[in-house]
C-alpha positions in Angstrom: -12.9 24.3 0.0 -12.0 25.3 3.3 -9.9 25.1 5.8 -11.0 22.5 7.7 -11.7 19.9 4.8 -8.7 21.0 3.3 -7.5 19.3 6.8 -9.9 16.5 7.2 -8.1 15.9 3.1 -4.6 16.2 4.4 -5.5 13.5 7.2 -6.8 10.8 5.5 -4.1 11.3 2.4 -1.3 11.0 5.0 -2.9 8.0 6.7 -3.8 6.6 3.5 0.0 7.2 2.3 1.1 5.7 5.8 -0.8 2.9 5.3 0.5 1.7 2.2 4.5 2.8 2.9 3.6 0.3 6.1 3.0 -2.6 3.8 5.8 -1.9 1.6 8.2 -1.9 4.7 6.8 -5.0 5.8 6.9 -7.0 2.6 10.4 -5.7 1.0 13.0 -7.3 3.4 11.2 -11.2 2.5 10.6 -10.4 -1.3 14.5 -9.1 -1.4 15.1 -12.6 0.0 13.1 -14.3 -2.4 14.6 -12.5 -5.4 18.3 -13.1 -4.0 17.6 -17.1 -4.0 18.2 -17.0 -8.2 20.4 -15.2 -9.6 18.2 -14.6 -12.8 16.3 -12.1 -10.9 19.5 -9.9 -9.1 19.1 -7.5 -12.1 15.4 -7.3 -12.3 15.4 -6.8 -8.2 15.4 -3.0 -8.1 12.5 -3.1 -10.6 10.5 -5.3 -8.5 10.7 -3.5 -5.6 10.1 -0.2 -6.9 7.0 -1.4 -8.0 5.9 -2.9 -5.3 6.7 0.7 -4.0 4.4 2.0 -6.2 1.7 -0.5 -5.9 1.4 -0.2 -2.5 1.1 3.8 -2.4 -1.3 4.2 -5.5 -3.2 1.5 -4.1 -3.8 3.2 -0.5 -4.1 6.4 -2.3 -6.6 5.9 -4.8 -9.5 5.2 -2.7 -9.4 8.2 -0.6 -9.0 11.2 -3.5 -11.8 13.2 -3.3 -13.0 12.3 0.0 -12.4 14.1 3.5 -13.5 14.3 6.5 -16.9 16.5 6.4 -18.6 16.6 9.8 -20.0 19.9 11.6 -18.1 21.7 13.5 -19.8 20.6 16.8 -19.0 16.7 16.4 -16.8 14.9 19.1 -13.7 14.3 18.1 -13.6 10.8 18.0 -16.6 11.2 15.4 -13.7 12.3 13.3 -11.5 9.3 13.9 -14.8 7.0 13.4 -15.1 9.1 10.2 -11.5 8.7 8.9 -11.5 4.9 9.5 -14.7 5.0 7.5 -12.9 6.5 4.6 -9.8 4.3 5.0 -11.8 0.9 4.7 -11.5 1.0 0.9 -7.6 1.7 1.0 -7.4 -1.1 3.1 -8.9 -3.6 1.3 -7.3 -2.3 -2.5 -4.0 -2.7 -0.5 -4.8 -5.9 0.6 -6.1 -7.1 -2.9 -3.2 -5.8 -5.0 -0.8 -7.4 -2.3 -2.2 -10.9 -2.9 -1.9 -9.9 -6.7 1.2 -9.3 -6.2 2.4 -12.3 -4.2 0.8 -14.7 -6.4 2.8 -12.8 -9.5 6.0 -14.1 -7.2 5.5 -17.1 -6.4 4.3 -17.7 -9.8 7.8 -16.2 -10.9 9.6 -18.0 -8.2 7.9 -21.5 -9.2 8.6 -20.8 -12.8 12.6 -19.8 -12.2 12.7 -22.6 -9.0 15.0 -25.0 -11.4 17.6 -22.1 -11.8 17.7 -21.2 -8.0 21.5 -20.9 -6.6 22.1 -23.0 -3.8 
């Protein structure tokens, strides 16, 4: 392996692991909500999120082990960026499938505990 596709690697692992700390950001302040309307769930809440935690990175990860960036060394540099968005597509849609996954496993959740919610 050398240096460069160890870099190309290094890229689209950080942007991949980016991409999926993103979505956990994005969805953990509303699903904390959600869990806090019943109080059945308050002890189960830190499990939750850390797996959405770890959903969310595995599932942007995955996709891009064992790929990098391989182009020759004369190629433009946004060829590279053209290249890494390439390689990101699948990270983007296992990210987006194991988020729907997930949601429908809450609201299923949510649904089934809705009598017990704390008002």
């Amino acid at each position: 392996m050398t240096y460069a596709e160890l870099y190309g690697y290094s890229v689209l692992f950080a942007l991949a692991a980016g991409l999926g700390t993103l979505v956990f950001v994005l969805v953990w302040l509303p699903m904390s909500r959600l869990l806090s309307a019943n109080s059945r769930l308050q002890q189960a809440k830190p499990f939750f999120v850390r797996t959405l935690m770890l959903i969310m990175l595995l599932g942007a990860i995955g996709p891009v082990v064992g790929k990098g960036l391989d182009l020759p060394k004369t190629a433009a540099p946004m060829e590279y960026i053209w290249q890494a968005a390439g390689e990101l597509q699948d990270s983007f849609f296992a990210v987006g499938l194991y988020l729907f996954g997930y949601v429908v496993i809450m609201t299923i959740l949510a649904a089934a505990l809705g009598k017990y919610r704390d008002e």
